[in-house]
C-alpha positions in Angstrom: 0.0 0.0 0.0 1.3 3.2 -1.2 1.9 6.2 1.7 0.3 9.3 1.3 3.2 12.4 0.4 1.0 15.7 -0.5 2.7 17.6 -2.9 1.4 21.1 -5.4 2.9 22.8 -8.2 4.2 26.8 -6.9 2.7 29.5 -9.2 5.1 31.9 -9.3 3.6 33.4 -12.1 4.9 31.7 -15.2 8.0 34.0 -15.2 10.6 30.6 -15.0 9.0 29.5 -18.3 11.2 29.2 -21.8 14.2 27.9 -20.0 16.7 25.4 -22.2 16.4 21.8 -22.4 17.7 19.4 -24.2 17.3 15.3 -23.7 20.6 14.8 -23.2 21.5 17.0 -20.2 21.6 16.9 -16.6 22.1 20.1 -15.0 19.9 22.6 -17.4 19.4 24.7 -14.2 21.2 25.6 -10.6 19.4 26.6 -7.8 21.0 27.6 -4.7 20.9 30.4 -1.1 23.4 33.2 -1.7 26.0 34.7 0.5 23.1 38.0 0.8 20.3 35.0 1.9 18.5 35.3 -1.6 17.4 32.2 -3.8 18.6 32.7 -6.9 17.8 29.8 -9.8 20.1 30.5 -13.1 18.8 28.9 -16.4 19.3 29.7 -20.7 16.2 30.9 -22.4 14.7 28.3 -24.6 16.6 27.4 -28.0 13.4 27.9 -30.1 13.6 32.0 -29.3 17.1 32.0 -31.0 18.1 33.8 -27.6 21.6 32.4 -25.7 21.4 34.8 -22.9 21.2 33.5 -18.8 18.9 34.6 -16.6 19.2 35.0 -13.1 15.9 34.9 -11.0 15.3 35.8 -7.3 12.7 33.0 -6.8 11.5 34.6 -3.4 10.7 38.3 -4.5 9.9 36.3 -8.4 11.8 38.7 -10.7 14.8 38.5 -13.3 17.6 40.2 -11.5 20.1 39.8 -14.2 20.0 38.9 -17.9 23.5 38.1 -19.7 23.0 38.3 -22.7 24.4 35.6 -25.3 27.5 34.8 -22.9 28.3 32.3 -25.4 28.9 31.9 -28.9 26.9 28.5 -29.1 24.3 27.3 -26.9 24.5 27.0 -23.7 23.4 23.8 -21.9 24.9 23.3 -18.0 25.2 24.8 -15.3 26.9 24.5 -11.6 27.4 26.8 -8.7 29.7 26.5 -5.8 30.4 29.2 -3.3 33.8 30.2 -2.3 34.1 31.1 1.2 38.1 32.4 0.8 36.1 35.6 -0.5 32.7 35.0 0.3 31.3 35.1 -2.9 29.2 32.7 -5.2 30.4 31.4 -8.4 28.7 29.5 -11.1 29.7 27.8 -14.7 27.6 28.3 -17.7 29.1 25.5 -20.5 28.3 23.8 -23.5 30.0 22.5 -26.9 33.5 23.7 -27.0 33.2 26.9 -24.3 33.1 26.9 -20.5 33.0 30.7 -18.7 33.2 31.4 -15.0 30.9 33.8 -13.4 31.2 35.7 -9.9 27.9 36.3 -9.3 27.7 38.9 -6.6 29.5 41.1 -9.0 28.7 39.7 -12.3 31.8 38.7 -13.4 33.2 36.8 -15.8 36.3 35.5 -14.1 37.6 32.5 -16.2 36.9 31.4 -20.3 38.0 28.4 -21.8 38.0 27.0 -25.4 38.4 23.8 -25.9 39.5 21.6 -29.1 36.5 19.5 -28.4 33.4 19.6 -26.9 33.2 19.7 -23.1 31.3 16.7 -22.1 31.0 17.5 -18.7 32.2 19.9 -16.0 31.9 20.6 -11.6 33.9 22.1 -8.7 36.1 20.9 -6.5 37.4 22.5 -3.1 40.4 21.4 -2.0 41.4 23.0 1.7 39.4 26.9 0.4 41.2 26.3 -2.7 38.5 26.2 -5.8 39.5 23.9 -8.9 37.5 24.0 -12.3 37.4 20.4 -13.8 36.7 19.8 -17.4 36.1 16.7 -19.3 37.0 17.2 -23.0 35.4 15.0 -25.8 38.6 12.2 -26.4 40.8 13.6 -23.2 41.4 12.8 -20.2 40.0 15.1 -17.1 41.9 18.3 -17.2 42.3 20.6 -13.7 42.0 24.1 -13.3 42.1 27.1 -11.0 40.0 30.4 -10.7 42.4 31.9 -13.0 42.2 29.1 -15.8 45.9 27.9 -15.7 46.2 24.2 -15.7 47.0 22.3 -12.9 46.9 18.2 -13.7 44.7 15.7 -15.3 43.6 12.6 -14.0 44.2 9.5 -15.8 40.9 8.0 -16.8 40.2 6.5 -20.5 40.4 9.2 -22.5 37.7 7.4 -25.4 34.9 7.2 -22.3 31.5 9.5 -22.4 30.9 11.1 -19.4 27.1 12.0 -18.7 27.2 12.4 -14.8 30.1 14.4 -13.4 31.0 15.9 -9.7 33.2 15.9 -7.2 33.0 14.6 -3.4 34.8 15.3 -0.1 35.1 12.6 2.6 35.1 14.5 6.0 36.7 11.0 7.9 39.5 10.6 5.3 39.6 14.0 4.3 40.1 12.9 0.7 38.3 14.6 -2.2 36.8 12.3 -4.9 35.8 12.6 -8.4 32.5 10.8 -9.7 32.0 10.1 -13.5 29.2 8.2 -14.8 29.5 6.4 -18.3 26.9 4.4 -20.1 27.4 1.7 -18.3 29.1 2.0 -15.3 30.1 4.6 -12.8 34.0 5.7 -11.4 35.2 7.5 -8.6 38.9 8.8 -8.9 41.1 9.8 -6.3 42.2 13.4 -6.6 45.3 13.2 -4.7 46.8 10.2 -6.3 45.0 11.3 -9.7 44.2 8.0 -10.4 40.9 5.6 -10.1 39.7 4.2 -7.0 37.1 2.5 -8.1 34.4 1.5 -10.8 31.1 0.5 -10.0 29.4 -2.1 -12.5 26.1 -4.4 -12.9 26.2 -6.3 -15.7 24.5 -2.9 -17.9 25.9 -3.8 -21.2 28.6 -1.2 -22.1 27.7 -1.3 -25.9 24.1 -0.1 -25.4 23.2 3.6 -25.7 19.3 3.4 -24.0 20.7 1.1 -20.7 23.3 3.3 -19.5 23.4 7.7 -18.8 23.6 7.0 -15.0 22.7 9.9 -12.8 25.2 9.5 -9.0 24.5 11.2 -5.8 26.6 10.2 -2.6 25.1 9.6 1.0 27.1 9.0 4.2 25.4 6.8 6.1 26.1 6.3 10.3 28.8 3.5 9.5 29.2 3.8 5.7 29.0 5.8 2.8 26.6 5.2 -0.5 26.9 5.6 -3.7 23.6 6.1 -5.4 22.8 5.8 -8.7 19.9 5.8 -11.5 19.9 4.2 -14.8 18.4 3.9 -18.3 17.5 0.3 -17.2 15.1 1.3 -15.0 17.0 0.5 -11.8 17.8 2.2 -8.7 21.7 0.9 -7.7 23.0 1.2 -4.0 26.7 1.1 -3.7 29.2 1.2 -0.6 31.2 3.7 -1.8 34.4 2.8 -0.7 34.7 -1.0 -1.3 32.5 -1.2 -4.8 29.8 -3.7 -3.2 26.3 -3.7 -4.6 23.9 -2.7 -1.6 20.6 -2.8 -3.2 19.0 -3.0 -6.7 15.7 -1.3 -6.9 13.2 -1.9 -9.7 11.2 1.4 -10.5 10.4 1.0 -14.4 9.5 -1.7 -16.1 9.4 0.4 -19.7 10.6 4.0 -18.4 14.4 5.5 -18.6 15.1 6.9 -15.0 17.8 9.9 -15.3 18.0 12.4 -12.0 17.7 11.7 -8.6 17.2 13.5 -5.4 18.1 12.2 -2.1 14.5 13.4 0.5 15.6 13.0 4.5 17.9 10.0 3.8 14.6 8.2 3.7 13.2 9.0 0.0 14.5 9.3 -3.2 12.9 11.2 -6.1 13.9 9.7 -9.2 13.0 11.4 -12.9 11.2 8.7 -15.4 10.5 9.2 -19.1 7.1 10.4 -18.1 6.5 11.5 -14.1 8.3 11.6 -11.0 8.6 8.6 -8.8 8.8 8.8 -5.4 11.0 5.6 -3.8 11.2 4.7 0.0 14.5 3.4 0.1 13.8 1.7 3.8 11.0 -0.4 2.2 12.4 -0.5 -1.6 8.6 0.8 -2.8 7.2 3.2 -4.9 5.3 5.5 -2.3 3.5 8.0 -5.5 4.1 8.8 -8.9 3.5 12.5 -9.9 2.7 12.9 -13.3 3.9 16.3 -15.4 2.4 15.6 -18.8 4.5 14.1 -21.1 7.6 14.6 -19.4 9.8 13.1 -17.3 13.0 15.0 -15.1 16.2 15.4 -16.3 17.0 17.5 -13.6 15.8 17.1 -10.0 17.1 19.5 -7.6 16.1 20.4 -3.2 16.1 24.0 -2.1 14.5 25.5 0.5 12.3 28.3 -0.4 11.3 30.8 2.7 6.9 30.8 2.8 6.8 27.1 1.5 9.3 25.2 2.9 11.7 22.5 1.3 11.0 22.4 -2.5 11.8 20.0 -5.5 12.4 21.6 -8.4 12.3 19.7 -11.8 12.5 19.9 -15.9 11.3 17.9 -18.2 13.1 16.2 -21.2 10.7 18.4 -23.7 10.1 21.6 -21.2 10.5 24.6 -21.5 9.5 25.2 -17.9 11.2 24.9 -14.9 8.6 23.6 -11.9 8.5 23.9 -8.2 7.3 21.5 -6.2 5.7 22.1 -2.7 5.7 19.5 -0.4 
């Protein structure tokens, strides 16, 4: 028997419509508190208006504070945001294709641009001891490093021929190690950042070779005596790694027919997961489906959390064929 878990749609009056998306992206918004206490969510204006600029909007007082306009000479597709508490400030990435630019967005910015030979497949922050790296992974190269400043610091030595779809960095507080997480089509690895090398790879029989059964989407969870390593697949399987030795925890059937793509970890006790076609909500105690919310004809390619002041903790989604970014009040 399925739980009850009330949630509604936020009308914030249609002004976070015409966002980008594409159906191969994670990513296609950020959403985050700045250093001032606003919420800020940072998106592209949809490809069909020919318009490449980012947006900044102040979800609480529902305006645009800041339009950039076309940033970029192509399209833009991802974004991150970390913020750097050396000088208290927030920075986030816009990148896509073969250009990634960083932005300091208390003082709108640009503080780093960087052309690559090939297309960036995939980029996040690392903070190593209040020092803020910029890693890039290049179409055919290995994972470049570098700082605020965009002069290059290593590259780790993964496979150089690998896609990489999922793509962020981890610190472990009891090792004090940072970690990097790439997800492939059919597997996932963590590399070590200190040794630059890989720790480990996490894989279930998903068959390398095929397109539609990998794109895994990774978040990490420390546990009371362990850490997981959570991860959704095209398959239509919840995975539940320990992080540090590689074991297979659990395997959760959601989808018998749908593609799952992002996650989002709900008080270590649920887990929103993004279908083709809806939003499934997964107790992770039980391994059950507790509701399904439906959005159309469209699934979630990104999933994100954020606290919004007047409505509490919010899930914010968009959909493989949006144009709209939605907020979800629980």
């Amino acid at each position: 028997m399925r739980k009850k878990f009330k949630i509604r749609i936020l009308n914030l009056d249609n002004i976070i419509t015409n966002s980008f998306i594409s159906t191969c992206l994670e990513d296609t918004f950020c959403v985050f508190k700045s250093v001032n206490g606003s919420v800020f969510l940072i998106y592209k204006i949809c490809e069909q208006f020919n318009d490449h600029s980012i947006i900044i909007y102040n979800i609480v007082d529902k305006k645009v504070m800041v339009k950039i306009k076309n940033p970029h000479k192509y399209s833009i597709g991802r974004f991150k945001h970390i913020f750097d508490d050396l000088y208290n400030r927030d920075l986030f990435i816009s990148y896509y294709d073969h250009n990634i630019k960083l932005w300091d967005i208390n003082k709108m910015e640009n503080l780093f641009n960087k052309e690559g030979f090939s297309p960036i497949q995939n980029a996040c922050f690392l903070n190593e001891n209040k020092i803020i790296y910029i890693l890039i992974k290049f179409e055919f190269c290995p994972i470049v490093i570098y700082d605020l400043k965009g002069e290059y610091i290593k590259q780790i030595n993964d496979s150089k021929d690998e896609s990489v779809f999922y793509f962020d960095s981890y610190y472990d507080k009891e090792l004090k190690k940072n970690f990097i997480i790439a997800g492939d089509k059919g597997y996932t690895k963590s590399y070590d950042f200190h040794k630059g090398e890989l720790y480990h790879i996490y894989e279930d029989n998903v068959k390398e070779n095929d397109f539609y059964l990998g794109r895994p989407k990774v978040l990490i969870n420390k546990k009371k005596n362990y850490t997981e390593l959570i991860e959704s697949c095209w398959d239509g399987y919840i995975r539940i790694w320990n992080f540090h030795s590689a074991i297979l925890l659990k395997k959760i059937k959601v989808s018998e027919e749908n593609r799952l793509s992002s996650i989002c970890l709900w008080n270590n006790k649920y887990l929103f997961v993004g279908c083709d076609n809806s939003i499934t909500l997964i107790d992770l105690k039980n391994e059950s489906i507790v509701n399904e919310f439906k959005n159309g004809k469209e699934g979630a390619f990104t999933l994100r959390k954020m606290f919004i002041p007047n409505y509490g903790n919010c899930l914010l989604s968009q959909g493989s064929d949006s144009c709209h970014i939605i907020i979800w009040a629980i």
